[in-house]
C-alpha positions as CSV (number, residue, x, y, z in Angstrom):
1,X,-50.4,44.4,33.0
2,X,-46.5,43.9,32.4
3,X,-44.2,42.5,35.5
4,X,-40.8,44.2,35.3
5,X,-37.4,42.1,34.7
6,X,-35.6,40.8,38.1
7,X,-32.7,42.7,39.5
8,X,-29.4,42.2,38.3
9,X,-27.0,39.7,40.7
10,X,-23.6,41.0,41.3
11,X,-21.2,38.1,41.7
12,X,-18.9,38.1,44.5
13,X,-14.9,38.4,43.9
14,X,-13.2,35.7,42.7
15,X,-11.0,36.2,45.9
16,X,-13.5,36.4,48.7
17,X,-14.4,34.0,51.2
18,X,-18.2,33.5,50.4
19,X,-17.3,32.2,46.5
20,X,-14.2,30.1,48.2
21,X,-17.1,28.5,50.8
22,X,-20.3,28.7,48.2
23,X,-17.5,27.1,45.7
24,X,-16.7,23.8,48.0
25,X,-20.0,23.3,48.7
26,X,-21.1,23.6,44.6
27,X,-18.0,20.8,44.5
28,X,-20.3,18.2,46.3
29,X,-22.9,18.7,44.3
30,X,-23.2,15.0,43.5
31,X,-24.3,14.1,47.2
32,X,-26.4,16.9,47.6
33,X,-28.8,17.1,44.7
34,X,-31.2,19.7,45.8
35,X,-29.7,23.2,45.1
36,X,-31.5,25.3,47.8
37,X,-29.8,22.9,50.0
38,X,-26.4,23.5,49.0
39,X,-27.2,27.4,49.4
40,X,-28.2,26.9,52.7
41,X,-25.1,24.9,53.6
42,X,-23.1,27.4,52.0
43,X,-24.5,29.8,54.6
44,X,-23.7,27.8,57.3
45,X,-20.3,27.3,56.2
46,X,-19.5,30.7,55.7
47,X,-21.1,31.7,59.5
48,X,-18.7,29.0,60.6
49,X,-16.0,30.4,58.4
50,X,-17.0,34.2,60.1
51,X,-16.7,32.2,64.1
52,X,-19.9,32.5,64.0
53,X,-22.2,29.2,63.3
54,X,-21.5,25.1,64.1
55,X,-19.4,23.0,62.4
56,X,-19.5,21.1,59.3
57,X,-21.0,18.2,61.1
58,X,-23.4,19.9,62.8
59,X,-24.4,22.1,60.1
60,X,-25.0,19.4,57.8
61,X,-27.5,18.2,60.5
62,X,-29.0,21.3,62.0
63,X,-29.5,22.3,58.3
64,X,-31.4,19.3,57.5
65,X,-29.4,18.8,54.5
66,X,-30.5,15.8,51.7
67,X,-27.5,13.8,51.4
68,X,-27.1,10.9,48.8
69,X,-24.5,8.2,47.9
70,X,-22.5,8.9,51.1
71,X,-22.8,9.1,55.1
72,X,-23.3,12.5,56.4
73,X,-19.8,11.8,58.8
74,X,-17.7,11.2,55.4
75,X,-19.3,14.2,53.9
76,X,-18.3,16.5,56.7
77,X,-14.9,14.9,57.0
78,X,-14.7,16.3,53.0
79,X,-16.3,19.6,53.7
80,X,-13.4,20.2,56.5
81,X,-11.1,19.4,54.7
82,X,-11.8,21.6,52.3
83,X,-12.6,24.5,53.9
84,X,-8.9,24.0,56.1
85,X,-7.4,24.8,52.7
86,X,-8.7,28.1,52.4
C-alpha cells in the first residue's frame, strides 16, 4: 500500500494582506514559540484586519496564545503597532 504525496501550497502574493498579517506575527516569533500558535494568531489578526474578529489584546487572550519573555499587554501594544503600518 503506497500513500500519495501531499498537495502542493500556493503562497499568497507578496502584496496581500494575509502575508503582511501572517508576516508580523512570524516577526514575534521569539515570544511565541509554538508555531500552530502563531497560525492561529495570524488568523485572528487577519479577521480583525477584515472588521471582523477582536483586537490584538483580546485575540492574544481569546486565542490562548503561549507567550514567553514578555507580558501579553507589551506584546499587543507591538502587534498594533504593527499592523497600523499596513
Amino acid at each position: 500500500m503506497t500513500t500519495l504525496p501531499p498537495p502542493g501550497v500556493k503562497e499568497f502574493p507578496a502584496d496581500s494582506l494575509e502575508k503582511k498579517v501572517y508576516g508580523i506575527v512570524e516577526s514575534f516569533a521569539e515570544f511565541m514559540p509554538i508555531q500552530s500558535d502563531r497560525y492561529r494568531l495570524g488568523y485572528c489578526l487577519f479577521k480583525y484586519m477584515n472588521s471582523e474578529g477582536d483586537e490584538p489584546k483580546v485575540a492574544l487572550k481569546s486565542a490562548k496564545i503561549r507567550v514567553e519573555g514578555i507580558t501579553v499587554s507589551e506584546l499587543a501594544k507591538k502587534i498594533d503597532a504593527e499592523l497600523k503600518k499596513i
